[in-house]
Backbone as CSV, one residue per row, in Angstrom:
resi,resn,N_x,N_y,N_z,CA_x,CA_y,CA_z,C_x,C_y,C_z
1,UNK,-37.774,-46.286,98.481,-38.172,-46.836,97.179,-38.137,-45.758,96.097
2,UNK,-38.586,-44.547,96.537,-38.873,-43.369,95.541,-37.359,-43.146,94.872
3,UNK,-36.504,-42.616,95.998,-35.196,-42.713,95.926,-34.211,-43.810,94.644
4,UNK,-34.725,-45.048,95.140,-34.081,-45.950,94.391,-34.750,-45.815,92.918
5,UNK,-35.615,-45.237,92.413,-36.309,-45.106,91.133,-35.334,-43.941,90.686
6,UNK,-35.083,-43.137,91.206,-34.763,-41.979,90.876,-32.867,-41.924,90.131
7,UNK,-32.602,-42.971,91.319,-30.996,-43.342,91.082,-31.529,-44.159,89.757
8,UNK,-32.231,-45.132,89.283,-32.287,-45.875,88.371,-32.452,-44.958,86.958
9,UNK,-33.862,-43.929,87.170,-33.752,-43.071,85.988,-32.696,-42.354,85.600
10,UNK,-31.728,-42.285,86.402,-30.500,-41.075,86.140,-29.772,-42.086,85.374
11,UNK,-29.459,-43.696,86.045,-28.197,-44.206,85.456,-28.993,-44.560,84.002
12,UNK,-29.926,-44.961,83.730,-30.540,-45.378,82.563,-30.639,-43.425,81.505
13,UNK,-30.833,-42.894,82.034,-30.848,-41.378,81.221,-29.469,-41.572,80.366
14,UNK,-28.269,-41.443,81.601,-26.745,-41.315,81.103,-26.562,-42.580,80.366
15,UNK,-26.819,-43.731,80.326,-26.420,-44.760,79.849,-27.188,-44.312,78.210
16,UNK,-28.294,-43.611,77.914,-29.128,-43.901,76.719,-28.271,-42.011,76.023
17,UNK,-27.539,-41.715,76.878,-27.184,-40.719,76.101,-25.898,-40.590,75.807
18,UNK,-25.418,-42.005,76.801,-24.065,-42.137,76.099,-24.378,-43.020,74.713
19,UNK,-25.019,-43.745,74.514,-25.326,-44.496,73.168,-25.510,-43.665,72.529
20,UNK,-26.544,-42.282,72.412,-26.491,-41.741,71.325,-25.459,-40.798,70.850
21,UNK,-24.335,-40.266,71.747,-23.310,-39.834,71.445,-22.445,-40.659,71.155
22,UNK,-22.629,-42.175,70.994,-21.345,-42.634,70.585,-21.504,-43.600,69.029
23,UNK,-23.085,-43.193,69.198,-23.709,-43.671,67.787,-22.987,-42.621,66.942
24,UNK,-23.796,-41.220,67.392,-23.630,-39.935,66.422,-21.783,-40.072,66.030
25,UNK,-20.946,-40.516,67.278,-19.747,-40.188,66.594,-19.039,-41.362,65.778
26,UNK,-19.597,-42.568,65.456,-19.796,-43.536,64.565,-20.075,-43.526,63.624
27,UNK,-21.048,-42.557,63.265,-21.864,-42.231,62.359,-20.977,-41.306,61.250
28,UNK,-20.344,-40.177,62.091,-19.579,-38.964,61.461,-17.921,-39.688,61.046
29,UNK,-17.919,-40.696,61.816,-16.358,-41.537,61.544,-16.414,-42.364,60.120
30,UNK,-18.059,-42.617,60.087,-18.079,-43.480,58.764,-17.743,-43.192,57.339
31,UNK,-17.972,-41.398,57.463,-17.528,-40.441,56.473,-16.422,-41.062,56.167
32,UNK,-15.409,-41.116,56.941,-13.759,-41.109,56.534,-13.242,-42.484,56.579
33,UNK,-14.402,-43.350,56.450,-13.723,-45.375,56.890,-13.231,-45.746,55.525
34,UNK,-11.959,-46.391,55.707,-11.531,-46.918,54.540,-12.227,-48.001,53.898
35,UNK,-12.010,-48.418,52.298,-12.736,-49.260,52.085,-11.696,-50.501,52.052
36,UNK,-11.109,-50.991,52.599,-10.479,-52.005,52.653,-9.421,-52.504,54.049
37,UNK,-9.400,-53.180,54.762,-8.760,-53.232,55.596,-7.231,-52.598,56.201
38,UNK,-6.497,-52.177,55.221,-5.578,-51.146,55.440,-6.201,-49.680,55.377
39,UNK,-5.927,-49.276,56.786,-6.509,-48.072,57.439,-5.636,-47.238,56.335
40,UNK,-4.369,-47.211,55.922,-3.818,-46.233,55.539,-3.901,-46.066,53.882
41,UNK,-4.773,-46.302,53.464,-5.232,-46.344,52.122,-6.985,-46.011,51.882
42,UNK,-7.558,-45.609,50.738,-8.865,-45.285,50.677,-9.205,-45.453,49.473
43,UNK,-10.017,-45.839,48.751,-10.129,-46.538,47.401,-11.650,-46.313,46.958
44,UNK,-11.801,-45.665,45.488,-13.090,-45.163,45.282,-13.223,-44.634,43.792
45,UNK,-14.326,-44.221,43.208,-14.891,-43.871,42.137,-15.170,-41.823,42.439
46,UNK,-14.198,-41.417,41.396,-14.036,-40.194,41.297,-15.081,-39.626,40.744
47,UNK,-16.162,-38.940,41.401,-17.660,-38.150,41.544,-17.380,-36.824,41.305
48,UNK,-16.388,-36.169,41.501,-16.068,-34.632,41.423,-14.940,-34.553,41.153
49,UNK,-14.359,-33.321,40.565,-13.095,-33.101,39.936,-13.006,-31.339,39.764
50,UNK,-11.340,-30.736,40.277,-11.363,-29.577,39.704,-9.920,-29.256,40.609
51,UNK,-9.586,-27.826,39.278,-8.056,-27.835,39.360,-7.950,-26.569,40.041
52,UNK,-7.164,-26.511,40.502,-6.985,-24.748,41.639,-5.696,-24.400,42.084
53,UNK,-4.774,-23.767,41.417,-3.535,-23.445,42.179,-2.285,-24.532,42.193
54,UNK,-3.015,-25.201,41.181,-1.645,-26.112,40.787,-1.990,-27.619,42.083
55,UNK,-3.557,-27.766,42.244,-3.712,-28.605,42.799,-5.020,-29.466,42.046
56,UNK,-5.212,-30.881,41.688,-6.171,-31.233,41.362,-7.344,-31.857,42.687
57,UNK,-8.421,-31.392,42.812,-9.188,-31.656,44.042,-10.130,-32.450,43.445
58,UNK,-10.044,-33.892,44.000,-11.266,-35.050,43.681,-12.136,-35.123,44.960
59,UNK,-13.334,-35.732,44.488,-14.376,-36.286,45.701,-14.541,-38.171,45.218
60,UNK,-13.865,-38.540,46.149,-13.632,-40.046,46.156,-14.800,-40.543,46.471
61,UNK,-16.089,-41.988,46.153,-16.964,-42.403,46.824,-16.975,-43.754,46.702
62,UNK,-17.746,-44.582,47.511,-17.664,-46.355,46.811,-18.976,-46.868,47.491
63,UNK,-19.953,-45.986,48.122,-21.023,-46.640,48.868,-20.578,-46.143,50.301
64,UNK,-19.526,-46.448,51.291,-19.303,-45.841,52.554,-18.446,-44.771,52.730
65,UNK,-17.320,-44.620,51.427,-16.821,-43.318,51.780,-17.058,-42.054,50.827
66,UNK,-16.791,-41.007,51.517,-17.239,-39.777,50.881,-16.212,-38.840,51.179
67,UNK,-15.210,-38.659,50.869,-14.423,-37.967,50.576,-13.905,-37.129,49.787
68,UNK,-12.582,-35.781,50.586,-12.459,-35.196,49.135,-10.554,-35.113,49.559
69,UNK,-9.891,-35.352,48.056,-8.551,-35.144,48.751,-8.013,-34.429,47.461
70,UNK,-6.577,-33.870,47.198,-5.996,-32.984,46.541,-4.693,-33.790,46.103
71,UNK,-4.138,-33.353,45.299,-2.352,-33.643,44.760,-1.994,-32.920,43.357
72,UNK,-0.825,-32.735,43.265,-0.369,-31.819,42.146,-1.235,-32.333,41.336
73,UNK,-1.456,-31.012,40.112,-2.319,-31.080,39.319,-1.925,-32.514,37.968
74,UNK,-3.285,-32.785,38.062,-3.459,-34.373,37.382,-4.362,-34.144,36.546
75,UNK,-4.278,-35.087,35.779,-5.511,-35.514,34.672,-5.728,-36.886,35.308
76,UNK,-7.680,-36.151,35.861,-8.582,-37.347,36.324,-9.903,-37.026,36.104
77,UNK,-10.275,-38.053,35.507,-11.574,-38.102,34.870,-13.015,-38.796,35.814
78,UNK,-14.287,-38.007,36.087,-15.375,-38.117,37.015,-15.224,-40.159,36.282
79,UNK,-15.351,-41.059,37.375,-15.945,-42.208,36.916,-14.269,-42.883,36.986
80,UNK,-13.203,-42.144,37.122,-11.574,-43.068,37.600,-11.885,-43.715,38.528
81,UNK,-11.240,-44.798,38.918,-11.299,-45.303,40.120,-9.795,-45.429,40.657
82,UNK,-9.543,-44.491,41.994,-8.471,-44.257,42.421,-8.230,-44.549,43.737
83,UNK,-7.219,-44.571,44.201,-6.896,-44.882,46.245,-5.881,-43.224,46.530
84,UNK,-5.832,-42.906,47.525,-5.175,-42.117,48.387,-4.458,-42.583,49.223
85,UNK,-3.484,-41.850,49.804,-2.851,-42.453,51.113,-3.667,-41.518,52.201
86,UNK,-3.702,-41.578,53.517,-4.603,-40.485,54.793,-3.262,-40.034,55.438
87,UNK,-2.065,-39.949,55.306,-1.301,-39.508,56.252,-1.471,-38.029,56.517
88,UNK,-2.173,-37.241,55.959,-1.691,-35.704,55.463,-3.617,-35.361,55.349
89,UNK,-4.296,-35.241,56.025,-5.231,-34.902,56.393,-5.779,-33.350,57.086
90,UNK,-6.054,-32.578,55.945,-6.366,-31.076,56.639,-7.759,-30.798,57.191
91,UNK,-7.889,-30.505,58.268,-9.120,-30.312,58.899,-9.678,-29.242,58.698
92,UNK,-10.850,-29.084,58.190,-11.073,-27.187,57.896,-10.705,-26.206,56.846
93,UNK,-10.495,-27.125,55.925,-9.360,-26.495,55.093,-10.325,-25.628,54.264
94,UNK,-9.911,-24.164,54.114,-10.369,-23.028,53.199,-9.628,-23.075,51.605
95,UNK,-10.251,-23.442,51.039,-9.237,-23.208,49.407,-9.327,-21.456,48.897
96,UNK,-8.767,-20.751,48.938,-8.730,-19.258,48.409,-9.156,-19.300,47.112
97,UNK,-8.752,-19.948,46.085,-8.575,-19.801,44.691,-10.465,-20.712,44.172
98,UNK,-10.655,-21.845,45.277,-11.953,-22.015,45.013,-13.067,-21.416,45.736
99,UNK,-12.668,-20.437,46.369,-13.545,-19.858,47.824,-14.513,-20.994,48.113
100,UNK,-13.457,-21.975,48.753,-14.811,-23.115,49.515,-14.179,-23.736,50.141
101,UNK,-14.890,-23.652,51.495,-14.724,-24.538,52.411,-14.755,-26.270,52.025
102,UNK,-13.676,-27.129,53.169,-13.658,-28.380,52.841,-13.495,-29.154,54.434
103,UNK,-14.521,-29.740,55.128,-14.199,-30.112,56.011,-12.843,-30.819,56.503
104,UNK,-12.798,-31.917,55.423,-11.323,-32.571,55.499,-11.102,-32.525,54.202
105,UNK,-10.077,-31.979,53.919,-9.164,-32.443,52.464,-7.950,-33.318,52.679
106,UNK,-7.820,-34.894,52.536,-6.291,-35.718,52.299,-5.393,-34.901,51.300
107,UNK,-4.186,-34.298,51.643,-3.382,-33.968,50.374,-2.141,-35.059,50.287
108,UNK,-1.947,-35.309,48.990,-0.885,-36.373,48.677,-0.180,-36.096,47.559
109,UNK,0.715,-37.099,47.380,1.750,-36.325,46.709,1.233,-36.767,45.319
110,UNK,0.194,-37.769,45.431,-0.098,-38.445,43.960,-1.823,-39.434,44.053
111,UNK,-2.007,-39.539,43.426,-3.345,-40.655,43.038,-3.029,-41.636,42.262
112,UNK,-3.192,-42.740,42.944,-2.944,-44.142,42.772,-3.968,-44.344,42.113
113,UNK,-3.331,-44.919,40.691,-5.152,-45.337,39.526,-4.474,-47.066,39.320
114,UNK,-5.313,-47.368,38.153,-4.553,-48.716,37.913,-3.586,-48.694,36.907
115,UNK,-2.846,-47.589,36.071,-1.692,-46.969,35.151,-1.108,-46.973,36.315
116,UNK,-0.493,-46.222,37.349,0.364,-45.822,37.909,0.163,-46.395,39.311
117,UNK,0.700,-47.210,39.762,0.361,-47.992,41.087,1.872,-47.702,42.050
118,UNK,1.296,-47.547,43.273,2.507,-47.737,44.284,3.716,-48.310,44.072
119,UNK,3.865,-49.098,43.097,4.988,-49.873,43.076,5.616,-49.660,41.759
120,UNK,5.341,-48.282,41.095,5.331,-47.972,39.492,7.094,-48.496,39.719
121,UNK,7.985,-48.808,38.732,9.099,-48.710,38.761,10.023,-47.247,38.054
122,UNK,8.792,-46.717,37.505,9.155,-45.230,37.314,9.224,-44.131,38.390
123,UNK,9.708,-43.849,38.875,9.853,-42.517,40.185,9.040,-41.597,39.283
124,UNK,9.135,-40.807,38.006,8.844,-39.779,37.645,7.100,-40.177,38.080
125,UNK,6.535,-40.792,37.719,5.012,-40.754,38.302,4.801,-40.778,39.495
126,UNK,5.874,-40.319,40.666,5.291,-40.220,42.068,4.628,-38.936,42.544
127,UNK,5.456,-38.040,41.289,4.597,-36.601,41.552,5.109,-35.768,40.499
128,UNK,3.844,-35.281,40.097,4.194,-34.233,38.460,4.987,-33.565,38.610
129,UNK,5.764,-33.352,37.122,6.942,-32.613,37.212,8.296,-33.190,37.668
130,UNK,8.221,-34.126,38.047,9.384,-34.433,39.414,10.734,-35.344,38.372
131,UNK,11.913,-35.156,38.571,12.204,-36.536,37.748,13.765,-37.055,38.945
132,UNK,13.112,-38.131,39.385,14.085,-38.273,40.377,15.203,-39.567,40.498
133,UNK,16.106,-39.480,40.923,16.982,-40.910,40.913,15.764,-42.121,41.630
134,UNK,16.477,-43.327,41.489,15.392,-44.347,41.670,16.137,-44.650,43.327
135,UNK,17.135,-44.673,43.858,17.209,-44.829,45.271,16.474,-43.913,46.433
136,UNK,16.435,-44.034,47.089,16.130,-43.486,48.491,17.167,-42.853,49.247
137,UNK,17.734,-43.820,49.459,19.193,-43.626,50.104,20.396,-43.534,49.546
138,UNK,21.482,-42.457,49.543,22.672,-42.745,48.728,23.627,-42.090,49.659
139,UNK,25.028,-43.208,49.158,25.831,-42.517,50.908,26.434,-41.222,50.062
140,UNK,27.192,-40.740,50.647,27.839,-39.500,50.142,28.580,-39.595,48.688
141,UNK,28.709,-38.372,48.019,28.933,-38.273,46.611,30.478,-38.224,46.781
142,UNK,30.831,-38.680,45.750,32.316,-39.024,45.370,32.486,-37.930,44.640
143,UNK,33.509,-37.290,44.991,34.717,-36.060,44.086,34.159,-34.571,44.543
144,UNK,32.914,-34.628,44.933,32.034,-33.336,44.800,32.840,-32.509,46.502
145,UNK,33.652,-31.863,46.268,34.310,-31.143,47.297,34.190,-29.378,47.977
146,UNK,34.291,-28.763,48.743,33.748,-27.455,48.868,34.374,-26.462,47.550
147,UNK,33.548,-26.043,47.477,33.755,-24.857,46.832,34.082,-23.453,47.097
148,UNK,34.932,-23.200,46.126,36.338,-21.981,47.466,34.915,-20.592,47.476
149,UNK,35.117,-20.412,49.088,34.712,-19.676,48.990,33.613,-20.002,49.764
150,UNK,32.653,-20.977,49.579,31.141,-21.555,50.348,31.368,-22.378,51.376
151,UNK,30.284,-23.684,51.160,30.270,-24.203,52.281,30.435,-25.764,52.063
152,UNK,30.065,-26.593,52.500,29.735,-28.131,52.220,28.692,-28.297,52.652
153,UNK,27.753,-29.335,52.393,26.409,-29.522,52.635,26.496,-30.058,54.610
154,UNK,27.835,-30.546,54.767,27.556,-30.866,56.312,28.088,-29.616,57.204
155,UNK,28.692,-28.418,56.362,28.674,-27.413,57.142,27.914,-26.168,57.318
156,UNK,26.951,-26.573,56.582,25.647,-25.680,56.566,24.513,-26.520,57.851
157,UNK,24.559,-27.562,57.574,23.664,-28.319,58.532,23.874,-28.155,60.130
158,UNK,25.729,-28.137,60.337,26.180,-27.795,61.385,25.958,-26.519,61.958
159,UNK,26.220,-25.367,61.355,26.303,-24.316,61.476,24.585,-23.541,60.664
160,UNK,23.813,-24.462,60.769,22.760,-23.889,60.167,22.242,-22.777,61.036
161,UNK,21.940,-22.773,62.517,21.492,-21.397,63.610,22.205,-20.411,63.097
162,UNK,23.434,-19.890,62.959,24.566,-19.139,62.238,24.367,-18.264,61.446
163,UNK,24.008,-19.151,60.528,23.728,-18.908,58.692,22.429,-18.471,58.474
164,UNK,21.382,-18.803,59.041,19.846,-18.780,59.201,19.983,-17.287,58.493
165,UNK,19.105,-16.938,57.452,19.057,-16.018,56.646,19.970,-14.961,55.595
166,UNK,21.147,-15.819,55.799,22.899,-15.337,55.243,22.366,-15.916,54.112
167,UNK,23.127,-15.730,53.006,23.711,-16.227,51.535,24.626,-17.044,51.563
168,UNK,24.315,-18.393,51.345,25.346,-19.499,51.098,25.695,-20.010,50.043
169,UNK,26.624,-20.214,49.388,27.347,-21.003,48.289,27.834,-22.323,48.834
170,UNK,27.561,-23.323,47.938,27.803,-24.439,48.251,27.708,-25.181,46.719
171,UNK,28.603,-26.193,46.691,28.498,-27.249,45.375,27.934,-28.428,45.531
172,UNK,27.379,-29.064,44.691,26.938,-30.666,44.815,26.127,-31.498,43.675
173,UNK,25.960,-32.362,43.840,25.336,-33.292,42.219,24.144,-33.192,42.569
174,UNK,23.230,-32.972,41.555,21.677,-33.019,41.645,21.213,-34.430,41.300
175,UNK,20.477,-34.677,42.847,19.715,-35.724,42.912,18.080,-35.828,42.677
176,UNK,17.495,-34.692,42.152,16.251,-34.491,42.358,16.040,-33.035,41.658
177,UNK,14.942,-33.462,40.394,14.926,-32.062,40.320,13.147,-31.824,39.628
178,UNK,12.642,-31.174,40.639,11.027,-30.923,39.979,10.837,-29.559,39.756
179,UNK,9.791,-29.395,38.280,9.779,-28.221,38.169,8.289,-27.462,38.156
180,UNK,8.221,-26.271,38.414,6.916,-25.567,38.505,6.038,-26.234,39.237
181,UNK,6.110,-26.408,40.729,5.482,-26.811,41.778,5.536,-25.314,42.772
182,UNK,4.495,-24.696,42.737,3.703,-23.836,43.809,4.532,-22.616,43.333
183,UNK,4.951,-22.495,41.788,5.660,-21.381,41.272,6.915,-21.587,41.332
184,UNK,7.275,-22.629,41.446,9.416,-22.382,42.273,9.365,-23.951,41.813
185,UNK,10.899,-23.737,40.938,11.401,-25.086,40.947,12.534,-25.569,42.163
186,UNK,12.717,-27.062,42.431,13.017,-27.426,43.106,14.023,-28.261,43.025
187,UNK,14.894,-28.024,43.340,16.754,-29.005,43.645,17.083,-29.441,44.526
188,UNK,17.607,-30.617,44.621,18.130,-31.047,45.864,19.428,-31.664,44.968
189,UNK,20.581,-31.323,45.916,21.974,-31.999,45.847,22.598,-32.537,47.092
190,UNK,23.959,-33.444,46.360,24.384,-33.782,47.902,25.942,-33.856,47.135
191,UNK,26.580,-33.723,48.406,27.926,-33.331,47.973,29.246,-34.636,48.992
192,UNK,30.137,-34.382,49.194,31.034,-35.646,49.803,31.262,-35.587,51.442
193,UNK,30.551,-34.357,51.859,30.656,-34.399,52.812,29.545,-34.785,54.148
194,UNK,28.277,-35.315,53.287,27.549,-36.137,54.401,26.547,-36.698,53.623
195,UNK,25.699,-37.680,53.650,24.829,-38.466,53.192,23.785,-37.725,53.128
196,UNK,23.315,-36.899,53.453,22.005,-35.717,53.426,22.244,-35.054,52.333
197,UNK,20.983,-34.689,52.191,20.909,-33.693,50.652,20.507,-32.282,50.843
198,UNK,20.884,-31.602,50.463,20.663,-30.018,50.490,19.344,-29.599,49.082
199,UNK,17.766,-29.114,50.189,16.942,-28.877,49.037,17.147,-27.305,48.632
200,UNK,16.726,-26.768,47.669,17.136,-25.587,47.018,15.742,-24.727,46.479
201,UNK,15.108,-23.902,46.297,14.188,-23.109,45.375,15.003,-22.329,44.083
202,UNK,14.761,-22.690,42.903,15.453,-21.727,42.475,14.227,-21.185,40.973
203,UNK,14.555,-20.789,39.842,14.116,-20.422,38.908,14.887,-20.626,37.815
204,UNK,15.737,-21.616,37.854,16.913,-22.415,36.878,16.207,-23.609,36.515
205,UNK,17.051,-24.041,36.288,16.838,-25.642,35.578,17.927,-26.217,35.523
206,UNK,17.914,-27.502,36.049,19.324,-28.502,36.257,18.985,-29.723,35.591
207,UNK,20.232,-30.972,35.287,19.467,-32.157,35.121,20.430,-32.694,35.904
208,UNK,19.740,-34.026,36.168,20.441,-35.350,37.251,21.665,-35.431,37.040
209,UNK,22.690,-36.016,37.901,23.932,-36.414,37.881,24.526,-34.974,38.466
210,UNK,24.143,-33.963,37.411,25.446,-33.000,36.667,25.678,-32.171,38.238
211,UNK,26.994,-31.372,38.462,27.275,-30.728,39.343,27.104,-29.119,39.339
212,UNK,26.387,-28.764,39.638,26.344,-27.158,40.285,26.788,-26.662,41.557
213,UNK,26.675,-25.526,41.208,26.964,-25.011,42.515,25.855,-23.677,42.825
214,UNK,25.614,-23.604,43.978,23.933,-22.705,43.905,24.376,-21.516,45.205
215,UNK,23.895,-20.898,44.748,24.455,-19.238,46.148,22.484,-19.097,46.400
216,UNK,22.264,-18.709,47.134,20.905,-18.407,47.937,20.875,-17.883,49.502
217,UNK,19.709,-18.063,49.440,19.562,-17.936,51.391,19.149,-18.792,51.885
218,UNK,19.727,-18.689,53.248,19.359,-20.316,54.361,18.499,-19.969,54.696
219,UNK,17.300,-20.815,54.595,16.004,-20.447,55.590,15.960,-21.721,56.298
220,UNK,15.700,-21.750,58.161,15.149,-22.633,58.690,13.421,-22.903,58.948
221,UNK,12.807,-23.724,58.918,11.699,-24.683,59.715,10.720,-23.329,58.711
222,UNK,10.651,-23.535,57.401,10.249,-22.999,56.484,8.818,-23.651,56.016
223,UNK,7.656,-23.118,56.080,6.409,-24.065,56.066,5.699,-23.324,54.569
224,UNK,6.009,-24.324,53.590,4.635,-23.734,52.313,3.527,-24.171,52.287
225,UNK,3.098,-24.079,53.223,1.638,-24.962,53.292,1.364,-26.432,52.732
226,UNK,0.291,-27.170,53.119,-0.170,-28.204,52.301,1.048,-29.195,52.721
227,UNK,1.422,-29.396,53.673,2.231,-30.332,54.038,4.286,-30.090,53.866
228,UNK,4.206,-28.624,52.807,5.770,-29.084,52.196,6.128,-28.126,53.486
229,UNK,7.073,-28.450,54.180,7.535,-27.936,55.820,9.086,-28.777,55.685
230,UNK,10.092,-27.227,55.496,11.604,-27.945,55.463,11.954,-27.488,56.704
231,UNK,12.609,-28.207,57.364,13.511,-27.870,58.734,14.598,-27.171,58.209
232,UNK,15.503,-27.239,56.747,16.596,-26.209,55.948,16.245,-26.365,54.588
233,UNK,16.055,-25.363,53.991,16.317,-25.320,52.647,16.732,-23.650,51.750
234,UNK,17.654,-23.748,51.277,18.509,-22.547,50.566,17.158,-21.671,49.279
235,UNK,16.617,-20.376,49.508,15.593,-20.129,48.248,16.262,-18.854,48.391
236,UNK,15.714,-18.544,46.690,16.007,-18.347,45.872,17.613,-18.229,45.313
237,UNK,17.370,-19.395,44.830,19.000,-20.201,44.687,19.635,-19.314,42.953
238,UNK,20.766,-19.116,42.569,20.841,-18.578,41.301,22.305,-19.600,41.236
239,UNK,22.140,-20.421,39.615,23.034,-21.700,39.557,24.166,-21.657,38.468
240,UNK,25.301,-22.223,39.018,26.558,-22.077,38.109,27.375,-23.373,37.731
241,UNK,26.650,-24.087,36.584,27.021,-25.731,36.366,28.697,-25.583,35.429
């Protein structure tokens, strides 16, 4: 009988301490619960605000969430009411420039208010600075051919292990061009020889359509923090339109 009390207090101990560990981690999950049935969205009244390094850092709230997330620097005012996307979630994150810790910071490429919504038909409001063609997808560029001397955008891709820290020349039409993001402006072209686009760092300035041609270095699986991580991109590019 003693025995059988004893087995009973143990399973009732573990049973009352798995509840409170699975309360406590319920509890700490509620921090980060969206307010609306799409998990991949978060929607709230902007409580805190401040700019650091070319990043604007809000604290999102609505009654259950309490959050804080980041995106190129914005004008947002305490009392906006804005959404985030969660794909891009930093755990632990140290800001240098604010010396402060942030348990989780969401970084995104933008803040969804009710001016500028997911479905803006303007691209340029997907992220400051940026001014981009309105497709996604475009098959390969017509006329844009190697340039004597360089490469083509599908023979850099091929031969990218090769090249990995060489100086490449290559030509192509600019599809994308943002400027003064993390100090370095940014190009992407694509040329006739494959549907992929070649991104660039440079300290020039291009506009859409027009054709350049850019000499730099190949860097592979290149990480600038905060999510921007290229598997190839050519920096410090110097440009000849």
């Amino acid at each position: 009988m003693l025995q059988r009390i004893n087995v009973l207090t143990i399973v009732i101990t573990l049973m009352t301490g798995f509840s409170v560990v699975k309360m406590s981690f319920a509890e700490q999950n509620n921090q980060l619960k969206p307010s609306s049935s799409n998990a991949e969205k978060m929607y709230g009244k902007v409580t805190e605000t401040m700019d650091a390094a070319g990043y604007t850092y809000v604290r999102i709230e609505n009654g259950e969430l309490n959050v804080w997330a980041a995106a190129p620097k914005t004008t947002v005012n305490i009392g906006d009411m804005i959404a985030i996307t969660t794909e891009m979630p930093m755990n632990n994150h140290y800001s240098k420039s604010l010396n402060r810790d942030f348990k989780v910071v969401y970084f995104v490429a933008r803040f969804i208010t009710d001016k500028v919504t997911e479905n803006s038909d303007d691209p340029a409001h997907l992220l400051p600075h940026a001014k981009i063609k309105n497709n996604q997808y475009k098959p390969p560029a017509e006329g844009i051919e190697k340039v004597e001397g360089g490469y083509t955008i599908s023979d850099i891709y091929i031969n990218k292990k090769s090249l990995e820290g060489k100086s490449v020349l290559v030509r192509g039409q600019v599809t994308k061009f943002t400027a003064k993001v993390m100090g370095k402006n940014w190009i992407h072209i694509r040329d006739s020889s494959t549907h992929q686009d070649l991104t660039a760092t440079t300290d020039e300035t291009a506009q859409l359509d027009e054709v350049v041609t850019l000499k730099g270095t190949l860097a592979l699986d290149k990480d600038f923090n905060y999510g921007y991580v290229y598997p190839l991109i050519v920096e410090n590019s110097k440009l000849t339109k």
